[in-house]
Backbone as JSON Lines, residues from 0, in Angstrom:
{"i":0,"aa":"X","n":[3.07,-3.79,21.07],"ca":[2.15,-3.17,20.13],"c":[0.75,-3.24,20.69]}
{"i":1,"aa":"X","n":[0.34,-2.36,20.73],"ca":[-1.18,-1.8,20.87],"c":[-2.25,-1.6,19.92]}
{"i":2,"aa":"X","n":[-3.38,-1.83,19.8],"ca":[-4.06,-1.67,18.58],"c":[-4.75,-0.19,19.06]}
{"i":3,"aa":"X","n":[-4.94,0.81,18.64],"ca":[-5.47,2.42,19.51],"c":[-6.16,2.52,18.38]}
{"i":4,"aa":"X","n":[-7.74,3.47,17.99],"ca":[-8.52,3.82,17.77],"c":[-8.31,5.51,16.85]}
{"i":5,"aa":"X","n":[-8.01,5.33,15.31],"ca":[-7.49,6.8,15.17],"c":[-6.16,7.42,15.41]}
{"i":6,"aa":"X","n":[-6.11,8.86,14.91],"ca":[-4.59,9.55,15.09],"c":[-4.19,9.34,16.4]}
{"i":7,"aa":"X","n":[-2.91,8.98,16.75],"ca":[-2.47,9.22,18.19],"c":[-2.73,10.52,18.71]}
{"i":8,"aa":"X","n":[-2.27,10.99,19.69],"ca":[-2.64,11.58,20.57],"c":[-2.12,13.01,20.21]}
{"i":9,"aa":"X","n":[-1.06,12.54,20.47],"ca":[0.99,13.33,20.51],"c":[1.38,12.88,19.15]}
{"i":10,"aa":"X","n":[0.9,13.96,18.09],"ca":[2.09,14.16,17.26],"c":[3.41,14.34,17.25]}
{"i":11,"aa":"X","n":[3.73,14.68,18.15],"ca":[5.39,15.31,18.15],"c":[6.27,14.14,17.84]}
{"i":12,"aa":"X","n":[7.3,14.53,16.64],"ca":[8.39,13.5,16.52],"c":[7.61,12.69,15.72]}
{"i":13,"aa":"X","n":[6.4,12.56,14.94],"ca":[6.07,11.81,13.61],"c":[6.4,12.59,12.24]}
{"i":14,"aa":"X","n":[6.77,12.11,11.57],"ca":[6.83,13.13,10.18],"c":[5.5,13.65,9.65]}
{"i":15,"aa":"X","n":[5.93,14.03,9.09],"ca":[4.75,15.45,7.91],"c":[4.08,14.14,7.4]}
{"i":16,"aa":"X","n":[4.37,13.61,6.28],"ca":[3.91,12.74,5.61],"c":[2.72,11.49,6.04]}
{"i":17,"aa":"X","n":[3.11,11.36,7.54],"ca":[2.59,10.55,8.21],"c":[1.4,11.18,8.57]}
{"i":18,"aa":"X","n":[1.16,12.13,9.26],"ca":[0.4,13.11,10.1],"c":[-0.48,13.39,8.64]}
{"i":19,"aa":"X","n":[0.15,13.99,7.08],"ca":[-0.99,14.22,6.58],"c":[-2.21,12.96,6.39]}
{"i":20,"aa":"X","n":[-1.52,12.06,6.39],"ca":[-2.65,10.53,6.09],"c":[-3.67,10.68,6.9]}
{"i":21,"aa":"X","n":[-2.91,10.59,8.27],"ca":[-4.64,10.91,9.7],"c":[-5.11,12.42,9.05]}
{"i":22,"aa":"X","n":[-4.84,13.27,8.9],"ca":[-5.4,13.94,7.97],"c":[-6.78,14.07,7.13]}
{"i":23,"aa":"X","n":[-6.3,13.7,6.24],"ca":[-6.63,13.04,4.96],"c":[-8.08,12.28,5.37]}
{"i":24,"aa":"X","n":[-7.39,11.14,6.11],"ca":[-8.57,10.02,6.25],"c":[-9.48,10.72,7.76]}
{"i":25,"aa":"X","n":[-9.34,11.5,8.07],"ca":[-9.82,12.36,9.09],"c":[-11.41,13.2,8.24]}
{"i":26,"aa":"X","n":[-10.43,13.71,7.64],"ca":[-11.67,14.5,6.87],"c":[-12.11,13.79,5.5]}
{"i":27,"aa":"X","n":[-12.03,12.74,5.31],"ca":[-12.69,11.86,4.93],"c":[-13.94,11.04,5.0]}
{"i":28,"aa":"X","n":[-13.97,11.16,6.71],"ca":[-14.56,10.54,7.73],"c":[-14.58,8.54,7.42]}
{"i":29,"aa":"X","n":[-13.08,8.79,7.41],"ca":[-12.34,7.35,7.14],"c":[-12.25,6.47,8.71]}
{"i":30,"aa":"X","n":[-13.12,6.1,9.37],"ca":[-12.62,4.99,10.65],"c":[-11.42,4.26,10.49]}
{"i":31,"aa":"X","n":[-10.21,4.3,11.3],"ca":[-9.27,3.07,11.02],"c":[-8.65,3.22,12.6]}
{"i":32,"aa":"X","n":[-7.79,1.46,12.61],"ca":[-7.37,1.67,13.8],"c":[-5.78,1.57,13.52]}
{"i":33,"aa":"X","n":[-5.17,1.61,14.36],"ca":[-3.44,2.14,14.4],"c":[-2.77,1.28,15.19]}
{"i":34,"aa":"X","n":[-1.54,0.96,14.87],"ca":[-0.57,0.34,16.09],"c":[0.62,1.06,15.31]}
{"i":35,"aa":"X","n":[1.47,1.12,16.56],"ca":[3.16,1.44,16.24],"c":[3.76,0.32,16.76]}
{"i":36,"aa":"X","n":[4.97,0.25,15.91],"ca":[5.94,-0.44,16.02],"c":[7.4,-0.44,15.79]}
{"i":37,"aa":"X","n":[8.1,-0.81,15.73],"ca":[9.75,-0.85,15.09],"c":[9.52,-1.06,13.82]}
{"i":38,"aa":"X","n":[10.42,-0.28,12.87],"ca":[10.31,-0.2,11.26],"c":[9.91,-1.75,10.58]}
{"i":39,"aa":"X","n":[8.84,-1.88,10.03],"ca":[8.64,-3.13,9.6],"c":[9.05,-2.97,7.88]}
{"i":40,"aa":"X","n":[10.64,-3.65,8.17],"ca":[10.92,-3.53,6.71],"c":[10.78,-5.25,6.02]}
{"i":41,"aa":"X","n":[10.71,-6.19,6.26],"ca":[9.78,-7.08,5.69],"c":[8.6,-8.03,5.87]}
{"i":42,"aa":"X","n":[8.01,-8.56,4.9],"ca":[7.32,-9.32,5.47],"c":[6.66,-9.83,6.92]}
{"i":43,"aa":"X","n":[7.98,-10.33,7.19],"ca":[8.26,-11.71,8.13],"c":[7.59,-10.41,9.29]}
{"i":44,"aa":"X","n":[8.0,-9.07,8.85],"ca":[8.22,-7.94,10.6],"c":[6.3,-7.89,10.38]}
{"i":45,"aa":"X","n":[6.01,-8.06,8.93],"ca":[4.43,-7.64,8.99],"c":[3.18,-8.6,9.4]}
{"i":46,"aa":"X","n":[3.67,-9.71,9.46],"ca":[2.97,-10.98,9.91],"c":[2.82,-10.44,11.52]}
{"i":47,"aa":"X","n":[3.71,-10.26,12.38],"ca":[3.12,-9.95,13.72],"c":[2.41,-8.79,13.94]}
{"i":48,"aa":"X","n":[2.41,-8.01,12.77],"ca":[1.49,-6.71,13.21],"c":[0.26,-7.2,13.01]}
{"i":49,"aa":"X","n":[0.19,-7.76,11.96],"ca":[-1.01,-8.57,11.46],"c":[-1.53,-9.16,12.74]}
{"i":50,"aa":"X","n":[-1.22,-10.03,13.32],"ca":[-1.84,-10.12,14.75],"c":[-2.66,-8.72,15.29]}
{"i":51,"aa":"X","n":[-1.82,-8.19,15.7],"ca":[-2.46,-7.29,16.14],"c":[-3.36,-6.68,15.48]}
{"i":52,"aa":"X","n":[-3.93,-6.04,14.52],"ca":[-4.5,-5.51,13.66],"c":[-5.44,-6.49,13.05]}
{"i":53,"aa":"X","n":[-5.18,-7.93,13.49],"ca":[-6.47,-8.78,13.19],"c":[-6.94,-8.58,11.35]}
{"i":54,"aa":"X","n":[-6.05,-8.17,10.99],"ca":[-6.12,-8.27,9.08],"c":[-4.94,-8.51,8.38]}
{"i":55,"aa":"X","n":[-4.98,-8.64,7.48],"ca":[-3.42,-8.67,6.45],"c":[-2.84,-7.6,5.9]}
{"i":56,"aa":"X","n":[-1.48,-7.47,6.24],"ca":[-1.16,-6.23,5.75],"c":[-0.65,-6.95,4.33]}
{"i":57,"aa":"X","n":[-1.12,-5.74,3.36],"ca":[-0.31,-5.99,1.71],"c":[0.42,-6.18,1.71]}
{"i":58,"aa":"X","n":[0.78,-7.29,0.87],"ca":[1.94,-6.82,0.44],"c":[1.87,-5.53,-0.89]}
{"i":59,"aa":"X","n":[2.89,-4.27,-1.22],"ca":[2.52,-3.28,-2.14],"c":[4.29,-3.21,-2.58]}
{"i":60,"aa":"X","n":[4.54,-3.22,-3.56],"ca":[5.38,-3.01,-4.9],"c":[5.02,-2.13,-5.72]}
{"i":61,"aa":"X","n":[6.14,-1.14,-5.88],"ca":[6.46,-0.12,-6.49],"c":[7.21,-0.79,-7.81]}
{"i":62,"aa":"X","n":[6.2,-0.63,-9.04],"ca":[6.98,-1.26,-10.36],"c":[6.97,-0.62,-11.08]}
{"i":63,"aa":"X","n":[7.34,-0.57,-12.48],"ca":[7.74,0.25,-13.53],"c":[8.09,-0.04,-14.72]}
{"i":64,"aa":"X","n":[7.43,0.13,-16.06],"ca":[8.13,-0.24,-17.44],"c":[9.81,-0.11,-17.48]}
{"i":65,"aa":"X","n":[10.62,-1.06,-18.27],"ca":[11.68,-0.83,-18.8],"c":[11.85,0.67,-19.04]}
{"i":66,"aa":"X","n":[10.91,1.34,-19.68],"ca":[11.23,2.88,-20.53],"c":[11.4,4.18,-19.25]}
{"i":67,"aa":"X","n":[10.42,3.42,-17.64],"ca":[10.0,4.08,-16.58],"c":[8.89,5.22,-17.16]}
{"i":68,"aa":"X","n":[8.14,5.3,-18.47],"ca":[7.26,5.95,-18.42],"c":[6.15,5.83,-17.98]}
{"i":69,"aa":"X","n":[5.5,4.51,-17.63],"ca":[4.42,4.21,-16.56],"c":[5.09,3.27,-15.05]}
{"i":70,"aa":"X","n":[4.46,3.67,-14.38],"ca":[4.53,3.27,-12.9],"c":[3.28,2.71,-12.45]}
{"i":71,"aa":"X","n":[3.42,1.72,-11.64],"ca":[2.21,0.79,-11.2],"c":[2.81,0.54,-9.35]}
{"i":72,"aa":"X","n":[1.95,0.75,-8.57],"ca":[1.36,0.34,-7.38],"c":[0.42,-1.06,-7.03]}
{"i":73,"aa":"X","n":[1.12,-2.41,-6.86],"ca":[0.5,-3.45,-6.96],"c":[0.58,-3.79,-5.35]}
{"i":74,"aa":"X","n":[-0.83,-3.61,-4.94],"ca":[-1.08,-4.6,-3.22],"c":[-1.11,-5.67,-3.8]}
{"i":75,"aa":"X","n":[-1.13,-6.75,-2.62],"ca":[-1.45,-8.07,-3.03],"c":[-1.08,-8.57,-1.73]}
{"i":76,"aa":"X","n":[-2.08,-9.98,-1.47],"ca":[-1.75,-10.88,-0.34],"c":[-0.49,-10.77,0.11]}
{"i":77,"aa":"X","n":[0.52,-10.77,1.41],"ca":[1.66,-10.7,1.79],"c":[2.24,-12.11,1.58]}
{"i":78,"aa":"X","n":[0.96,-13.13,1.92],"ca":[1.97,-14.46,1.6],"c":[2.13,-14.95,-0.05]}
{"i":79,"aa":"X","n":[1.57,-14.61,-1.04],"ca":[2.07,-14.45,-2.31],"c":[3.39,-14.22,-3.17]}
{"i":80,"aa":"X","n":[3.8,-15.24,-3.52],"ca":[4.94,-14.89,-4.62],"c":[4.59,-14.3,-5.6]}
{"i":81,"aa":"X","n":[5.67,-13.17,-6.07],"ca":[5.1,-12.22,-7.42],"c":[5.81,-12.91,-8.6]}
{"i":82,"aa":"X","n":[5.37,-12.49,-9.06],"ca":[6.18,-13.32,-10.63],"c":[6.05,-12.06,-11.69]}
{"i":83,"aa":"X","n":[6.84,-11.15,-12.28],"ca":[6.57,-9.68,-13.33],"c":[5.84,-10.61,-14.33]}
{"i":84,"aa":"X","n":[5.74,-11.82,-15.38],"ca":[5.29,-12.13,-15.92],"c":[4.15,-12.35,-15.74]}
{"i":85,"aa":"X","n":[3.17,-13.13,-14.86],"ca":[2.11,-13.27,-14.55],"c":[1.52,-11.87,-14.56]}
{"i":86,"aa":"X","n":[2.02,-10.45,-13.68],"ca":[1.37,-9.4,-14.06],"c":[1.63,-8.99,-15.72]}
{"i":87,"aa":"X","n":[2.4,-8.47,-15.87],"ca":[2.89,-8.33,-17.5],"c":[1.76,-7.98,-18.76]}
{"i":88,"aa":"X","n":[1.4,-9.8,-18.51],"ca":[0.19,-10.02,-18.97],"c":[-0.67,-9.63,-19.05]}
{"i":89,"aa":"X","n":[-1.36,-9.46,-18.06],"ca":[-2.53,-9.02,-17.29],"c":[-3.03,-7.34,-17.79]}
{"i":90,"aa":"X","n":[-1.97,-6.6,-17.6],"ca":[-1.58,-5.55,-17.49],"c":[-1.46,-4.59,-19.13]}
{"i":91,"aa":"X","n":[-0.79,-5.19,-20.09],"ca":[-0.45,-5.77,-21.35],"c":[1.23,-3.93,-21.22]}
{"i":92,"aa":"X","n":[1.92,-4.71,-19.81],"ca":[3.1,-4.06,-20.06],"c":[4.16,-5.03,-19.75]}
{"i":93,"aa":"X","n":[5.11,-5.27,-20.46],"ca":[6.38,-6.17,-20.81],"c":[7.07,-5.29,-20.33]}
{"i":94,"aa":"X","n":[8.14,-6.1,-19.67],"ca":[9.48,-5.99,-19.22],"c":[8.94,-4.94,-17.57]}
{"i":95,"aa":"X","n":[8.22,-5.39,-16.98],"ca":[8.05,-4.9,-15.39],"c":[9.71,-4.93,-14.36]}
{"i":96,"aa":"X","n":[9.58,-4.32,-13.64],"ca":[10.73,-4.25,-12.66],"c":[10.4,-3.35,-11.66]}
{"i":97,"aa":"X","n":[11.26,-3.6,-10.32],"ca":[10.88,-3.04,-9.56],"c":[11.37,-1.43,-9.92]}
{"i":98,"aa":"X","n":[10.7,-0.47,-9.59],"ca":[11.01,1.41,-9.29],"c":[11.77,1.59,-8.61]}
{"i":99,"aa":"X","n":[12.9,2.66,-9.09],"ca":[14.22,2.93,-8.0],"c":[13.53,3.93,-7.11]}
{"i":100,"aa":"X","n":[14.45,3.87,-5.6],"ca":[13.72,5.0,-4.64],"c":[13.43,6.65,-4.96]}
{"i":101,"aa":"X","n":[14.52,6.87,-5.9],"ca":[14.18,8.16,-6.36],"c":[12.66,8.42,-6.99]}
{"i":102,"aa":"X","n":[12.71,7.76,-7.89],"ca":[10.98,7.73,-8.31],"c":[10.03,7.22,-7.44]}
{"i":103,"aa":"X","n":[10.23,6.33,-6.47],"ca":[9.39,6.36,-5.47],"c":[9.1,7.54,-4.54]}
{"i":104,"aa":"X","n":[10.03,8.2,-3.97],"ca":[10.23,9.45,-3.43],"c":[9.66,10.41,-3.95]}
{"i":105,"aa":"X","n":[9.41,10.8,-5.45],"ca":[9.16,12.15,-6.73],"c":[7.61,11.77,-6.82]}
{"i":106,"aa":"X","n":[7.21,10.37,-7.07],"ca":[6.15,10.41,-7.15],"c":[5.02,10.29,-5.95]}
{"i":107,"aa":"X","n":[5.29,9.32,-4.42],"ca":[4.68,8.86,-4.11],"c":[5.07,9.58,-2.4]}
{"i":108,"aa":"X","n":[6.2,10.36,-2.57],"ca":[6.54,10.81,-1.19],"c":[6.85,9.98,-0.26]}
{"i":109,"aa":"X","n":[7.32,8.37,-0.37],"ca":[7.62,7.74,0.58],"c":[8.78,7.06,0.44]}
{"i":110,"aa":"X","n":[9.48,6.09,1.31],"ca":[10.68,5.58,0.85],"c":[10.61,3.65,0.92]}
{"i":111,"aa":"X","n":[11.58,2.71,0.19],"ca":[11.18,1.96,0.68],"c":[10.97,1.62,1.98]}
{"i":112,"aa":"X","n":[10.4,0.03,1.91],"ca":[9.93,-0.26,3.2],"c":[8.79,0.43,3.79]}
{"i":113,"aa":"X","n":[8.02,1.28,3.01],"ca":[7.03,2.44,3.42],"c":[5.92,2.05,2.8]}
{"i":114,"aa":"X","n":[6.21,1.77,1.4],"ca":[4.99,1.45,0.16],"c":[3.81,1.44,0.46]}
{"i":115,"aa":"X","n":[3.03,2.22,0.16],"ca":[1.53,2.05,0.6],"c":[0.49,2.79,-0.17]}
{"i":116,"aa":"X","n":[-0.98,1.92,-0.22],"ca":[-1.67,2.9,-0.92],"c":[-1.64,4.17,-0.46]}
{"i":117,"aa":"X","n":[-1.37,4.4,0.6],"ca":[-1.53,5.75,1.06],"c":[-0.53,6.54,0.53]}
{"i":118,"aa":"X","n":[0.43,6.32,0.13],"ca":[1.31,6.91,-0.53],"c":[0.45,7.78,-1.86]}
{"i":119,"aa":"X","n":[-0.45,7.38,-2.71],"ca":[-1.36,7.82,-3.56],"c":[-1.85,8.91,-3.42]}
{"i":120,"aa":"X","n":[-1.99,9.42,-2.09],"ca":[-2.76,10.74,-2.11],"c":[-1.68,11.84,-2.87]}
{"i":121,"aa":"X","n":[0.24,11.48,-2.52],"ca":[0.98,12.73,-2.93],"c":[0.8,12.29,-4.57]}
{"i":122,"aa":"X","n":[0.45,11.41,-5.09],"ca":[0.22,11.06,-6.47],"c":[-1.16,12.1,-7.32]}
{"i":123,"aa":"X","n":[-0.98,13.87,-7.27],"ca":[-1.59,14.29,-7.59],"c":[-1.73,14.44,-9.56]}
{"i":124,"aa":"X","n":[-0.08,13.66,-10.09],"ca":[-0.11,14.2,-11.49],"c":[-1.27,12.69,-11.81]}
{"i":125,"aa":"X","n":[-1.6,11.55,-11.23],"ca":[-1.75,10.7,-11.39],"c":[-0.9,9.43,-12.48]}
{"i":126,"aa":"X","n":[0.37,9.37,-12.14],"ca":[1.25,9.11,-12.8],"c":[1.65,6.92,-12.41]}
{"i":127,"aa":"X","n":[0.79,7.08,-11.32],"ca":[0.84,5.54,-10.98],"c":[-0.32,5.07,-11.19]}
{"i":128,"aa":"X","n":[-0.24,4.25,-11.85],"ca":[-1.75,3.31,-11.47],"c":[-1.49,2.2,-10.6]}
{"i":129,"aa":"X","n":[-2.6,2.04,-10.36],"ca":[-3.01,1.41,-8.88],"c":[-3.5,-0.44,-9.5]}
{"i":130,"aa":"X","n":[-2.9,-1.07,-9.22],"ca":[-3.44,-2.48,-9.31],"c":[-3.85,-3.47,-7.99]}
{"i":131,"aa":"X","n":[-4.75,-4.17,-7.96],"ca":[-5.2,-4.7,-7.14],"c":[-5.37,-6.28,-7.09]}
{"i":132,"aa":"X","n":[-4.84,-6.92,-6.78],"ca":[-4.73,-8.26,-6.69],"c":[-6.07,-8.64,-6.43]}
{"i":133,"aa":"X","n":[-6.77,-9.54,-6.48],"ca":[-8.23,-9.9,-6.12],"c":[-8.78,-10.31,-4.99]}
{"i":134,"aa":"X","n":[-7.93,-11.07,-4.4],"ca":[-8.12,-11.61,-2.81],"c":[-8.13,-10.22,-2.02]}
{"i":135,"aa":"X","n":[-7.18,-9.35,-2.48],"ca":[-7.46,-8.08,-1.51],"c":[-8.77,-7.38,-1.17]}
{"i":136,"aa":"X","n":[-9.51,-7.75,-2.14],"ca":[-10.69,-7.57,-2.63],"c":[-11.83,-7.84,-1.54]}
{"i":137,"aa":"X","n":[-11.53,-9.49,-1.51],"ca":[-12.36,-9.72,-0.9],"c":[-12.16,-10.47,0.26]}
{"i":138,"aa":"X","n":[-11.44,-9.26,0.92],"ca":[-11.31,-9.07,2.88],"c":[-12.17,-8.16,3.4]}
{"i":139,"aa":"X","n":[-12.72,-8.33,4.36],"ca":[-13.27,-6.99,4.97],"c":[-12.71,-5.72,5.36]}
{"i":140,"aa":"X","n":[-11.33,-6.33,5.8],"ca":[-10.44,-4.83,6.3],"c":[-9.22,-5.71,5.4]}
{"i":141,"aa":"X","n":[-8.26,-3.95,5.17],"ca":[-6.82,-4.49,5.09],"c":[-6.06,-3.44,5.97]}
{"i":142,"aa":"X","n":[-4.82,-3.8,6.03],"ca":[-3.84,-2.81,6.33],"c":[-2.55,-2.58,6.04]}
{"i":143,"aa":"X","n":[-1.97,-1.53,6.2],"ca":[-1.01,-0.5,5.63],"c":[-0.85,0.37,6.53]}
{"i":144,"aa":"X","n":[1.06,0.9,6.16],"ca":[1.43,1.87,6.58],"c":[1.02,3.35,6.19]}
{"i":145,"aa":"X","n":[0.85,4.44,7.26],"ca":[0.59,5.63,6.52],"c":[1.96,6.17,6.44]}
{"i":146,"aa":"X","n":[2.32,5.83,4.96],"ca":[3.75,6.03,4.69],"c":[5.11,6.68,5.38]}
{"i":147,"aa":"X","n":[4.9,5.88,6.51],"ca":[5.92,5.44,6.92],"c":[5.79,3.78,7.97]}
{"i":148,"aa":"X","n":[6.93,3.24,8.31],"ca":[6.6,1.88,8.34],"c":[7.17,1.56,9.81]}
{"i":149,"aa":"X","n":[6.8,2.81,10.58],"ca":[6.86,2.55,11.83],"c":[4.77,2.33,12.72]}
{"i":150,"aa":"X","n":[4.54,2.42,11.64],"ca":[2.82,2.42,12.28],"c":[2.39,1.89,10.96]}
{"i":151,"aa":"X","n":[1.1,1.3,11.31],"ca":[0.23,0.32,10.62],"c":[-0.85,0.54,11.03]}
{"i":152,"aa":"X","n":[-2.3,0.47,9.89],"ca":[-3.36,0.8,10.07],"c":[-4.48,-0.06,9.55]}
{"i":153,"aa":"X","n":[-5.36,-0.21,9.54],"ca":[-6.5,-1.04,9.54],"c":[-8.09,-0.73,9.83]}
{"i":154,"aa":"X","n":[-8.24,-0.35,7.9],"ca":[-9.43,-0.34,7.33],"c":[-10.18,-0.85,6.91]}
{"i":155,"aa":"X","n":[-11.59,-0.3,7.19],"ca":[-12.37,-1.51,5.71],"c":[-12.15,-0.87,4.59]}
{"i":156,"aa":"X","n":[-12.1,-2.34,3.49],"ca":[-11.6,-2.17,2.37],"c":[-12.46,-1.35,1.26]}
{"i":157,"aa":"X","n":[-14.23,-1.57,1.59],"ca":[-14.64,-0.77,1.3],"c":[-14.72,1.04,0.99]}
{"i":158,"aa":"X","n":[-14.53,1.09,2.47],"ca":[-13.87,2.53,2.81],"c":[-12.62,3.16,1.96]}
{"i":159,"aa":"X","n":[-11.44,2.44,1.6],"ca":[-10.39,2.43,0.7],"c":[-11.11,2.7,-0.77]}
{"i":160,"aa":"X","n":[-11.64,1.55,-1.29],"ca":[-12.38,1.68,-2.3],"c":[-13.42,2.17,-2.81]}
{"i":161,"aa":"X","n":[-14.2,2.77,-1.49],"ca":[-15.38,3.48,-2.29],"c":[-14.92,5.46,-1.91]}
{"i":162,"aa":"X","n":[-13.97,5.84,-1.1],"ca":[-14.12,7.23,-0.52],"c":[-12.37,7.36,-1.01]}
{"i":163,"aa":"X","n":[-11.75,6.54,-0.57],"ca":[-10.13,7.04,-0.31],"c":[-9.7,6.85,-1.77]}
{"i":164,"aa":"X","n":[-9.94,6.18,-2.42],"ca":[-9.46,5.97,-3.9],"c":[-10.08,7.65,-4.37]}
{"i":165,"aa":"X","n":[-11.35,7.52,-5.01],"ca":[-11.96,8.47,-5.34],"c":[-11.4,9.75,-5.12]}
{"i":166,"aa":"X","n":[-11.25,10.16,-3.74],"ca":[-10.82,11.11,-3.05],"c":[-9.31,11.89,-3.63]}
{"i":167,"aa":"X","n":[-8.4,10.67,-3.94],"ca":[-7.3,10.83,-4.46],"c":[-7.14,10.75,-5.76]}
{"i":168,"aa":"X","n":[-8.34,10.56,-6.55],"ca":[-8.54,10.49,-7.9],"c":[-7.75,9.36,-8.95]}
{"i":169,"aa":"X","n":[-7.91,7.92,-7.91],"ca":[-7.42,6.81,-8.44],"c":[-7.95,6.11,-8.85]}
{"i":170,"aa":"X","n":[-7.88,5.15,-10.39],"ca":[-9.33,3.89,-10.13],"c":[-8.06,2.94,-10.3]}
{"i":171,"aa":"X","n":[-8.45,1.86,-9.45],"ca":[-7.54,0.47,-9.41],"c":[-7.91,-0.19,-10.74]}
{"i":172,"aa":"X","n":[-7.15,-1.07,-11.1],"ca":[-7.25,-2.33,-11.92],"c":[-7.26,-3.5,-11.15]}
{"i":173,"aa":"X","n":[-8.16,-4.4,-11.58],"ca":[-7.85,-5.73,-10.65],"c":[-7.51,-6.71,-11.48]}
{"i":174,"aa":"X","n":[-6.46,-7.11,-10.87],"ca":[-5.86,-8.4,-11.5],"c":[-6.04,-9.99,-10.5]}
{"i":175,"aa":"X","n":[-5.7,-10.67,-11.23],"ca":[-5.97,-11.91,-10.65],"c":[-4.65,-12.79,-10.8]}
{"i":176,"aa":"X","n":[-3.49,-13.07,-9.68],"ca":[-2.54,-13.34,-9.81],"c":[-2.19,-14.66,-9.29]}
{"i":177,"aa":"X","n":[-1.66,-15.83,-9.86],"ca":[-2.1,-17.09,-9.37],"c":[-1.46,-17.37,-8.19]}
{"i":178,"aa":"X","n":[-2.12,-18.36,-7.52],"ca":[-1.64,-18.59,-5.69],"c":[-0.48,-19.28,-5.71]}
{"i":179,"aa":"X","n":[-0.15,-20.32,-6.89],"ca":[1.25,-21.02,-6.97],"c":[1.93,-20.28,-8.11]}
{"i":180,"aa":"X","n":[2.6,-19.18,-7.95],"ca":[3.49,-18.65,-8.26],"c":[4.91,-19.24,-8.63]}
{"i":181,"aa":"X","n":[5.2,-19.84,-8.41],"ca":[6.68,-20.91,-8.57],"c":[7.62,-19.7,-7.81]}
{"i":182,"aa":"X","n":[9.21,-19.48,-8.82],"ca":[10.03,-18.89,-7.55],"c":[9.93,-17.63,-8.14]}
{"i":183,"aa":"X","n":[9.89,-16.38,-6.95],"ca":[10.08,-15.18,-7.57],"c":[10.79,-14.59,-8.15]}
{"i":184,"aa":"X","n":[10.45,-13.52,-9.05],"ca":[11.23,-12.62,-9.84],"c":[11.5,-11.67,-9.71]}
């Protein structure tokens, strides 16, 4: 893995979805830097990108009421245990669970293992809200896949929050989720 400066070079053989993000954050005039890698489908695969990329990648969960009439997008520290109750609360929605891929797919255009704010831009009905853990807050950069989870990127968080949110017509909620979590749910 390489840390490179911006869209690669050679599109060819990246998906649509991917390509619109450099896009997007292109004409944004969004700075970020990039690495590829082998599909980072957990954690454990996102800790070494993190090296490289010299920030933390989110962790981001795709959740959803019991009824599935609201949907929530929660980043949060990667080394964090989630607990649905601790958000719940916060939030004032009972009975949280994770979103099946179909509704991840309808709303957000990505699949698991992909999850990302960037996923938000295909979120034009604005049908997810966006939650934000607090520590995410206050990093200078974070990073994320541009939905897909063969590449990883690395912004300031500012930039996310003051142009790329906006842009996509999102406002986050911030929550504050405790560091001893006990066992997950």
């Amino acid at each position: 893995m390489e840390l490179q400066k911006g869209r690669p070079a050679d599109t060819s053989g990246r998906l649509e979805r991917e390509i619109a993000v450099y896009d997007l954050l292109d004409r944004l005039g969004i700075a970020y830097e990039r690495t590829d890698h082998a599909a980072a489908d957990t954690m454990e695969d996102c800790y070494a990108i993190d090296r490289v990329l010299e920030t933390v990648i989110c962790k981001n969960l795709f959740l959803c009421n019991r009824q599935r009439t609201k949907y929530y997008l929660l980043m949060m520290p990667g080394e964090k245990v989630f607990r649905t109750k601790d958000l719940s609360h916060q939030i004032g929605s009972a009975r949280l669970s994770f979103a099946d891929s179909d509704s991840m797919e309808a709303l957000l255009h990505i699949h698991p293992g992909s999850v990302s704010i960037m996923g938000l831009m295909n979120d034009t009905e604005n049908r997810v809200q966006l939650l934000i853990d607090k520590p995410v807050l206050e990093q200078e950069t974070l990073g994320c896949h541009p939905c897909v989870n063969t590449s990883s990127l690395r912004m300031r968080t500012r930039d996310v929050l003051d142009i790329f949110l906006p842009a996509v017509h999102h406002t986050p909620i911030v929550v504050d989720l405790p560091e001893d979590a006990g066992e997950e749910a």
